[in-house]
C-alpha positions in Angstrom: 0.0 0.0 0.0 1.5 3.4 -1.1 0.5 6.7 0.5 -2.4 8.1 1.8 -2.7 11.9 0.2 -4.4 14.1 3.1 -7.9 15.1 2.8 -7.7 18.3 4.5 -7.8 21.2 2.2 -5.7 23.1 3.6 -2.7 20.8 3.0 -3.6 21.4 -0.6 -3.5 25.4 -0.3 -7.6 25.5 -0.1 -8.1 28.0 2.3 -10.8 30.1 0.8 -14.2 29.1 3.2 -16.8 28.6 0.4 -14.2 26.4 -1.8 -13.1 24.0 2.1 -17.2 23.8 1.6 -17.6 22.3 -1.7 -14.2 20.3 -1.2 -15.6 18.8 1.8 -18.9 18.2 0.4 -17.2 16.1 -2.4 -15.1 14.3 0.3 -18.8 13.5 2.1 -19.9 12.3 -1.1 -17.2 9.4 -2.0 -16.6 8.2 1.1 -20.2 7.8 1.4 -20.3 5.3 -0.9 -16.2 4.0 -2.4 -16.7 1.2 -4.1 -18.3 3.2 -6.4 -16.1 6.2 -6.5 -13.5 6.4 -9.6 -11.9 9.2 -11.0 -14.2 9.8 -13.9 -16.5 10.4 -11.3 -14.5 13.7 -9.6 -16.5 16.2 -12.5 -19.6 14.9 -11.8 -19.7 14.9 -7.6 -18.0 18.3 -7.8 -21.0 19.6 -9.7 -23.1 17.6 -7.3 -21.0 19.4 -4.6 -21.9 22.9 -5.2 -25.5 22.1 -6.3 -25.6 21.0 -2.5 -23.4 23.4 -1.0 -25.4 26.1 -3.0 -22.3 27.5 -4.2 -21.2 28.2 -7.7 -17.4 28.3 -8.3 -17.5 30.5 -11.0 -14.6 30.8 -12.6 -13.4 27.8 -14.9 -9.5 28.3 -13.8 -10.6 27.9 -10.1 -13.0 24.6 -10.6 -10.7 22.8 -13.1 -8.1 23.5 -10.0 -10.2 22.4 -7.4 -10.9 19.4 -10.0 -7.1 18.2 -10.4 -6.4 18.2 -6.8 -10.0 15.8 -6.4 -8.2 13.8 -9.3 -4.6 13.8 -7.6 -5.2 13.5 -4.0 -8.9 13.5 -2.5 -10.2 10.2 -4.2 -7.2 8.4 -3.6 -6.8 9.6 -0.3 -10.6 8.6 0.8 -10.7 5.5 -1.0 -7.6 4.1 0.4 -8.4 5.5 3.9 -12.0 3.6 3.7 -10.8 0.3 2.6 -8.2 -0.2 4.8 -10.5 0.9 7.4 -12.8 -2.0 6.3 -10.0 -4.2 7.1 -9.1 -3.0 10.2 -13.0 -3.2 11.4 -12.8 -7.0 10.6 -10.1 -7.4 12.8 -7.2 -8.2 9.9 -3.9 -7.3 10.9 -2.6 -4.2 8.4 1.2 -3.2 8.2 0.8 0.1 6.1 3.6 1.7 3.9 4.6 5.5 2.6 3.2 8.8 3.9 -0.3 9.7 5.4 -1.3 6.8 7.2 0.2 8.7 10.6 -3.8 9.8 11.6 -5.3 6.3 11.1 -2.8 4.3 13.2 -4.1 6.5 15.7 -7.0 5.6 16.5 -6.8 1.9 15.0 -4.5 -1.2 15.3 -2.1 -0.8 12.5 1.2 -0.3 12.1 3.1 2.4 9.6 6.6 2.6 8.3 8.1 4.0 6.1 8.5 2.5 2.3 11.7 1.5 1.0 13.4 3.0 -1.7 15.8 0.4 -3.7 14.9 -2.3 -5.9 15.8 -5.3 -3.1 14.1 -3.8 -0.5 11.2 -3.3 -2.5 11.1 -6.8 -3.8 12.1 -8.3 -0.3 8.9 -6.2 1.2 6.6 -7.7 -1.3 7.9 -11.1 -0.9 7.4 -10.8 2.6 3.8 -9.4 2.6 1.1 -12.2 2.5 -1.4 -9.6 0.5 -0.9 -6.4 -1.2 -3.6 -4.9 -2.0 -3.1 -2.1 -5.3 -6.1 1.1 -4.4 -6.4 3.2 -7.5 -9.2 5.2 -8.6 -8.4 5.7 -11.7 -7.5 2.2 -13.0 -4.1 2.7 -13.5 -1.8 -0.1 -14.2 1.8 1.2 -13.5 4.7 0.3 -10.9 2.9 -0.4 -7.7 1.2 -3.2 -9.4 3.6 -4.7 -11.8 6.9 -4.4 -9.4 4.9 -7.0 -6.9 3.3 -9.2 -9.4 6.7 -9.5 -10.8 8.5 -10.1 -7.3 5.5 -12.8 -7.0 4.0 -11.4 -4.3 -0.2 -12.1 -3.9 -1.8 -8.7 -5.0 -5.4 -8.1 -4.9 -6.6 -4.9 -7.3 -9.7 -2.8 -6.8 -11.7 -3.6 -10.0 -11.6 -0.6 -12.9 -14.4 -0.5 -15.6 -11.2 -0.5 -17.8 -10.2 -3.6 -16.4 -11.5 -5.0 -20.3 -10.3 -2.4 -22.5 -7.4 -2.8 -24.3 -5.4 -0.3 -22.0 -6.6 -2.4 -19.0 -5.9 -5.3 -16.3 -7.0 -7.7 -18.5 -4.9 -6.9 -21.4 -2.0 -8.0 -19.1 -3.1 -11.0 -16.3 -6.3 -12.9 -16.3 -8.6 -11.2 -13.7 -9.5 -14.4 -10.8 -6.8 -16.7 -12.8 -3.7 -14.6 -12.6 -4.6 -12.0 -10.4 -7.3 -11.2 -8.3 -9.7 -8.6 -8.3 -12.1 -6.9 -5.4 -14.6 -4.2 -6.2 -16.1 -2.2 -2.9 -14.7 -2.5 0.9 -17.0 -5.6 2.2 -15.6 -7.8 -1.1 -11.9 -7.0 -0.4 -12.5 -7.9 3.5 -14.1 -10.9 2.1 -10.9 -12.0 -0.3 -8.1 -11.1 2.1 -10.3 -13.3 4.6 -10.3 -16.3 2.2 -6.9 -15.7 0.9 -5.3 -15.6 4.3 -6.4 -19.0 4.6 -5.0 -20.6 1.6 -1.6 -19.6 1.4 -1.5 -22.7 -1.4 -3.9 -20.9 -3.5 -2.3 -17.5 -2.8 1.1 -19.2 -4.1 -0.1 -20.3 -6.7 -2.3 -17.6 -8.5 0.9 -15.0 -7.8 3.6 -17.7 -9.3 0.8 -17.4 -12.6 0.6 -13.6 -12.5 4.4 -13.5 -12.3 5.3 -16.2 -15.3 2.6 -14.2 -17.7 4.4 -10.8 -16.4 8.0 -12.4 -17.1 7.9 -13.9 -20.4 4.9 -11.4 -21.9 5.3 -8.0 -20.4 8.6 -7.6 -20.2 11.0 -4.9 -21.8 12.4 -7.3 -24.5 8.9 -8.9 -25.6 7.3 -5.4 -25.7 9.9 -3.1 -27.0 9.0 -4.6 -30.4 5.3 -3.1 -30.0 6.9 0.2 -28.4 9.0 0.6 -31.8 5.9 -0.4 -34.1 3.8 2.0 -32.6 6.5 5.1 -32.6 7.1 4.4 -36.3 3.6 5.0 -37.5 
């Protein structure tokens, strides 16, 4: 698990009142409900946001702002925040890495370090996790989910409506055959609870995820389709 962006708008330099009203309104609104949040959706509740809040941002510059920040931090920061909550609720043990988790271990029985910055302690940190769980709203398939497939560590990945386009999850691994997929907070409590007791299973569907990753993904077998695609 990567960092946890702060939801207060004032970390973000949000310090005008009616604009910390709309923000926190659209914070109320996807933690209401995350398992439906994504980041498609940050235009829409922010509209919803100041139909509520009965406040008009006005000026384009200012909203598309407001609108990148709900895209870069908020969502991510709420989402994660609300499913590792969900985990900590059914009493699952949580070891949580990178900045902004400080608040939560707080008040709940977790434990936060810091996340380690070469290649070996990386890999040695997945290989020693039994689940990784990969919290994105926006579907995106980059590092933090490749690096532990390929270390062969178990990762679980919050479903994307992506997930079956050509750009998506399943362009690369098999969703439930080489990597598993969870959509809202009670379904991830759900897999890590069944996963955590079959480690034979867990072995086994990562070993798949990494062998596809290895000899199909990898910079040799896909530099030929980089080149292709640059020539045109």
């Amino acid at each position: 698990m990567g960092p946890c962006p702060s939801e207060k708008p004032e970390h973000w330099g949000i310090t005008l009142h009616t604009h910390k009203v709309v923000w926190e309104r659209v914070a109320s609104l996807i933690a209401r409900d995350p398992g439906r949040y994504f980041t498609h959706e940050a235009d829409r509740l922010l509209r919803q946001a100041e139909r509520d809040t009965h406040i008009n941002l006005g000026d384009e510059e200012v909203r598309s702002a407001l609108l990148e920040k709900v895209h870069a931090s908020l969502g991510i920061g709420i989402i994660r925040r609300c499913y590792i909550e969900a985990l900590l609720s059914a009493d699952i043990p949580v070891t949580l890495y990178g900045d902004g988790w400080q608040h939560l271990s707080e008040s709940a029985p977790c434990t936060c370090r810091p996340l380690p910055h070469g290649a070996d302690q990386l890999n040695a940190l997945y290989n020693a996790a039994q689940i990784v769980p990969y919290i994105y709203p926006s579907g995106w398939i980059g590092p933090d989910l490749l690096n532990p497939v390929a270390a062969g560590a178990f990762v679980l990945v919050r479903a994307h409506p992506r997930d079956r386009r050509s750009d998506g999850l399943g362009a690369i691994l098999k969703p439930n055959e080489e990597i598993i997929t969870f959509r809202d907070p009670p379904e991830l409590v759900r897999q890590v609870q069944h996963f955590l007791h079959h480690p034979e299973k867990r072995q086994e569907i990562a070993q798949r995820g990494r062998q596809k990753l290895l000899e199909a993904h990898s910079y040799r077998q896909r530099l030929p389709e980089l080149l292709a695609r640059l020539a045109k």
